[in-house]
N, C-alpha and C positions, 0 to 999 in steps of 0.2 A: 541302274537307278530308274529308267523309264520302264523298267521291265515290274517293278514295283510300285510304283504310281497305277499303272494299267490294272495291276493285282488287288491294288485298294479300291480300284474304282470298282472291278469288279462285285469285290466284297459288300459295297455299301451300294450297289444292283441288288444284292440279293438282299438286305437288309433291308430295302423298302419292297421286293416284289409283289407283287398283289395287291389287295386294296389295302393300303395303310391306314393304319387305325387312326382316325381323328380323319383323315384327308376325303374330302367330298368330291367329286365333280361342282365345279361352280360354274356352268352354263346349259344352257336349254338345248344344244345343236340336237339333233337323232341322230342314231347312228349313219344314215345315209349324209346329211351334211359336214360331218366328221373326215369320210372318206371322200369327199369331193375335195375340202380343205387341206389335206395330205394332198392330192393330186393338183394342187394349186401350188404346192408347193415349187413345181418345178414350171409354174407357166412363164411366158416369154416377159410378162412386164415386172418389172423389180418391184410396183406399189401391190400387186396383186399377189406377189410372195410376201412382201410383210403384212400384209390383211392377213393370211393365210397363218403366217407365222403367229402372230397376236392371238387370231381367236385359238387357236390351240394351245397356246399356251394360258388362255382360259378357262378351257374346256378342263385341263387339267387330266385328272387320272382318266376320267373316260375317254381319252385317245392316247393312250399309253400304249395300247394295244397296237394299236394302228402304227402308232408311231416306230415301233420296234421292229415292224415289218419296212417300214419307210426307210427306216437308218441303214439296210441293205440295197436298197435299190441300186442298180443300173448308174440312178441320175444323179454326178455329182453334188450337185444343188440342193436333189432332194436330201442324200445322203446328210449333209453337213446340216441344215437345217432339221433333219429330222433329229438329229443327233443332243442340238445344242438343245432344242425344246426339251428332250427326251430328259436332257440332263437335269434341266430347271425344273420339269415335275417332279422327278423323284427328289432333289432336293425341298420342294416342299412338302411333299410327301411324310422327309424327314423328319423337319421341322417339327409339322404336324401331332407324328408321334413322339418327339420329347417332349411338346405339349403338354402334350396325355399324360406321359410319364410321368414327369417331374407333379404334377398337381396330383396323381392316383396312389396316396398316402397308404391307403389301404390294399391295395392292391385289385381291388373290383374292377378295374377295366379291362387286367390283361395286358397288358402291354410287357413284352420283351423284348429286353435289348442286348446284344452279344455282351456275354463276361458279366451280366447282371449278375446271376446266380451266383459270381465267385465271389461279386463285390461286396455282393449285400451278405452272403455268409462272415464274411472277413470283417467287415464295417459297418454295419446294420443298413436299416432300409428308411430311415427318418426323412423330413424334407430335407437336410441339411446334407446328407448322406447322397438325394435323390440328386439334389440341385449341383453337387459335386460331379458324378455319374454323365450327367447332363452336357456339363462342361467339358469331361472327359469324352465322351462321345462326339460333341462337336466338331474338337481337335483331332483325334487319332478314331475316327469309327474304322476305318483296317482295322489296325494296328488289333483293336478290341478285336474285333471281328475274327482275326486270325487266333487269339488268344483263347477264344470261345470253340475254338477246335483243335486239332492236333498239338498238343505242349512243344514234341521236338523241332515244329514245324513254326509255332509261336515263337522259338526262339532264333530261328533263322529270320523271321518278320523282324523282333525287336533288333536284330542285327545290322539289316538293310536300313532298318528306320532311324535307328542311330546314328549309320554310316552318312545317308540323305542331311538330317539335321545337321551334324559336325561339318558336313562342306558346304551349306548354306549360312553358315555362320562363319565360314573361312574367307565362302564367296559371297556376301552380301552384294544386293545390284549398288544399292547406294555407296558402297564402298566401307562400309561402315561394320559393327559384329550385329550380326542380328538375332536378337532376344527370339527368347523359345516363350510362349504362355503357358500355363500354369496347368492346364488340359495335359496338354502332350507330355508336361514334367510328371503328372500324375498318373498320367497311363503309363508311362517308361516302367517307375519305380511299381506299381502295379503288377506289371507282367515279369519285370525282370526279379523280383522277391518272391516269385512262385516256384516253390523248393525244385519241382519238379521241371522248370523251365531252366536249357541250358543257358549259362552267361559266361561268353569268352572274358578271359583279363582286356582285351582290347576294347571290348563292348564295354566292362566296367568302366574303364579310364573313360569313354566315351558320356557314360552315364553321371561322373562325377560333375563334369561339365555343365552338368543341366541341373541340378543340383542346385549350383551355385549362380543358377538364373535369376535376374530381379523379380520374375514373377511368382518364384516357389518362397522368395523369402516372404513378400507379400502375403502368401496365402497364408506362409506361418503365422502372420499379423491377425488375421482374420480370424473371431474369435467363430465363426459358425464353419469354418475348415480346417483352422487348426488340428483339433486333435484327430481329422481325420486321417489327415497330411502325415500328422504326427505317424498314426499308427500303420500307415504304408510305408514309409521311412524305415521304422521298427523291423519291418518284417523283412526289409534286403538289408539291412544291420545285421540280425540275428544269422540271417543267408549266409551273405558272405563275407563275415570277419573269422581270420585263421591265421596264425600265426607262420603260415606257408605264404600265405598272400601278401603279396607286396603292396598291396592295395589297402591292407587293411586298416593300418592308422589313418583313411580319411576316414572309416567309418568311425573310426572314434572322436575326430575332428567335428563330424557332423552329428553325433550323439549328443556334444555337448555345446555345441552350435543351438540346437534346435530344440534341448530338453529334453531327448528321447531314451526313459531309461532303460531302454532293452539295452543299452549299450552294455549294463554293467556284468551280465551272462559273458558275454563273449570276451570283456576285458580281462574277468577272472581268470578265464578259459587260457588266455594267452600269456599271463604272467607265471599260467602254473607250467609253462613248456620252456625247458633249457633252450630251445632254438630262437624262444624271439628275438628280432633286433633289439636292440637297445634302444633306438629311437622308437621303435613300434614301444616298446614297455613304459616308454616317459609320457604319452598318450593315454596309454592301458592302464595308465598308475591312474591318472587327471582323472580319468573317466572314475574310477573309482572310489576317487575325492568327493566327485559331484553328485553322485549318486550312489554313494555307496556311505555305514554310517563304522561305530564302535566295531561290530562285526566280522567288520572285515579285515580289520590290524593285524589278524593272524595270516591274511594273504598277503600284507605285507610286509611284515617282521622280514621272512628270508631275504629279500631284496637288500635291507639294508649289510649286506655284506659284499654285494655284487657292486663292482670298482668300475664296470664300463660306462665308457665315455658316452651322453646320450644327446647329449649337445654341448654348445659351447656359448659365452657372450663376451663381449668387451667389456673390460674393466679401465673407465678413466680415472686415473690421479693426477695429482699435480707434485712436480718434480721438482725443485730450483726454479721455479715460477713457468715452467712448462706441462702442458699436457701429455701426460702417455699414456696410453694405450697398451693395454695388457689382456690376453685371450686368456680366459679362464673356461677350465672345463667344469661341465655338469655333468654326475655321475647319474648311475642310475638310484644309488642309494642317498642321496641327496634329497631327490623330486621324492622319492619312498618317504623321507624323514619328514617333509615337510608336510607331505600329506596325511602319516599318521598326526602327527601334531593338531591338523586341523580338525580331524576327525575325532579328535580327544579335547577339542575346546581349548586347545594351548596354542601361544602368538610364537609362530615362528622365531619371530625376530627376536624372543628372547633365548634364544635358543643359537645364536650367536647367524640369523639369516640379516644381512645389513641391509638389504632393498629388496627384502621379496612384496611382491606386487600381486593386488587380486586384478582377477580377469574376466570380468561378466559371461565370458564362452565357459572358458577353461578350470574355473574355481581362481588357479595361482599361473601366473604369468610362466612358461616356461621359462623364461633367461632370467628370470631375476631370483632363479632357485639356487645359488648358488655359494660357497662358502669362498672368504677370502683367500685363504689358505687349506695346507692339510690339516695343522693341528686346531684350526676352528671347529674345522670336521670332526677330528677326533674328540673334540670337547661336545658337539652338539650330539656325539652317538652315546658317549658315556652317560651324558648328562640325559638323554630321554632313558635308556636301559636303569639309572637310579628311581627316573618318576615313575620308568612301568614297575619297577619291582615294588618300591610303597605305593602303589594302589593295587598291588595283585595284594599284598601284604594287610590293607585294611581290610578288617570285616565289612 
């Protein structure tokens, strides 16, 4: 882990090297009192090291130079001081140029920033676009950094950085889980949706977690990041949903979580393969409710002959004036029936569904899909196969 922090810091060295755009020197020193300042660093009295320390770190970029030669020295004192200054200019340095950045609409000033190029291809270049970028930058500049070069090497980054995040969230100091911000959720999803960037199942699972951070639901809130959000989402949706992946019904959890219709590509994808779960296809089906219209009844029709179990719920009655409790299954051609139904403007429940339920995520509740019995069942198959044949039947 520390071997990656070091990596990062490097990387955002070389993101400000040179004179960064926007950042001035803000002092009058010459270069000769520059190098006296440096060499004060290491003098005997502690007030004339922080004199020394202060104006350098006003002097700013114009003893960057100096400084970098400093943070080798010999002299303990000097070294560590030269160091921490070193750090502070290039962090404003930073700053500086996401200044620049986020305000250079047009792009007249010049200013690049790692992974610009992919973002702004993918997402456009707007201020809204900019001010995101900005944010992302703040939070993971590696991470970007390393993205902005080698892919296979990107993906070993997004791995360590994943791994980093998940144990700081295991280990909070305060004891507590501690929140990811909305930056780092969107660089994740960023790098890790880049076809060509590998992502282990382990990293996945790792990634769903961030996901479901209070800060990325917020951004979804936000109607000037939304749909950026949106379509970074989209794009590790469209990645990695497979009917191999065991992973894949979050993405369709988070499809319809977040409104993101790319789910419905991939849904199709997976109910047209005899291997899916059943549980993955009770998902694959939803997702295709919410986003999917008339047209697509024909990907569902086969289903409603498939018998497997894709969940289950409790069923309370009352008995001789007791409660029981009774586990009913839901099939997979059940959730199929109900959702062709919807998709054809007809109420479930006349269709003999006794509590099915809508679900602001999901369209219909998955437990409340469910039929009392088998011969309800058999009544709600016949009885929609009589409605589809009179309407294939009217002109």
């Amino acid at each position: 882990m520390r071997r990656f922090i070091q990596i990062g810091l490097g990387l955002l060295v070389c993101l400000t090297a040179g004179a960064a755009i926007g950042a001035k020197p803000n002092s009058n020193h010459s270069p000769a009192d520059l190098v006296a300042l440096v060499k004060q660093l290491g003098a005997p009295q502690y007030i004339q090291r922080e004199i020394a320390s202060r104006r350098l770190r006003q002097a700013g970029s114009a003893a960057k130079a100096l400084l970098e030669q400093a943070a080798q020295s010999p002299d303990a004192e000097v070294r560590r001081r030269a160091a921490e200054i070193l750090a502070a200019v290039r962090r404003s340095e930073f700053d500086a140029a996401l200044r620049t950045f986020i305000a250079d609409d047009d792009g007249s000033q010049g200013v690049e920033l790692p992974a610009w190029q992919t973002f702004r291809n993918r997402l456009g270049s707007d201020r809204s676009a900019r001010a995101l970028f900005v944010e992302m930058q703040r939070s993971e500049a590696a991470l970007l950094a390393a993205y902005a070069g080698e892919l296979p090497a990107a993906g070993k980054a997004l791995e360590q950085r994943c791994l980093m995040l998940a144990t700081g969230m295991r280990h909070s100091a305060i004891g507590g889980r501690r929140q990811i911000d909305l930056g780092t959720v969107a660089s994740i999803l960023l790098v890790a949706s880049d076809p060509q960037v590998p992502v282990s199942d382990a990293t996945a699972r790792l990634l769903y977690t961030f996901v479901y951070q209070p800060s990325f639901n917020t951004g979804m809130q936000n109607p000037l990041k939304r749909d950026l959000l949106r379509q970074i989402l989209g794009g590790w949706i469209v990645k990695n949903l497979s009917a191999s992946n065991n992973l894949g019904y979050q993405n369709f959890i988070l499809a319809m979580r977040y409104d993101v219709s790319e789910g419905l590509g991939p849904a199709i994808e997976m109910l047209g393969k005899e291997s899916a779960a059943p549980s993955f296809s009770l998902y694959a089906i939803l997702t295709i409710g919410k986003f999917g219209n008339r047209e697509h009844l024909d990907v569902l029709q086969p289903l409603l002959k498939n018998e497997s179990v894709c969940t289950t719920t409790n069923l309370r009655t009352q008995q001789n004036g007791k409660q029981v409790v009774r586990r009913v299954n839901i099939e997979v051609r059940d959730a199929a029936l109900a959702v062709m139904l919807r998709l054809s403007d007809l109420d479930p429940k006349e269709f003999g569904y006794p509590a099915v339920q809508e679900n602001k995520y999901y369209l219909l509740s998955p437990q409340s899909l469910y039929f009392p019995n088998a011969e309800a069942r058999e009544a709600a198959l016949s009885k929609w196969e009589e409605t589809r044949a009179a309407a294939t039947a009217t002109p």
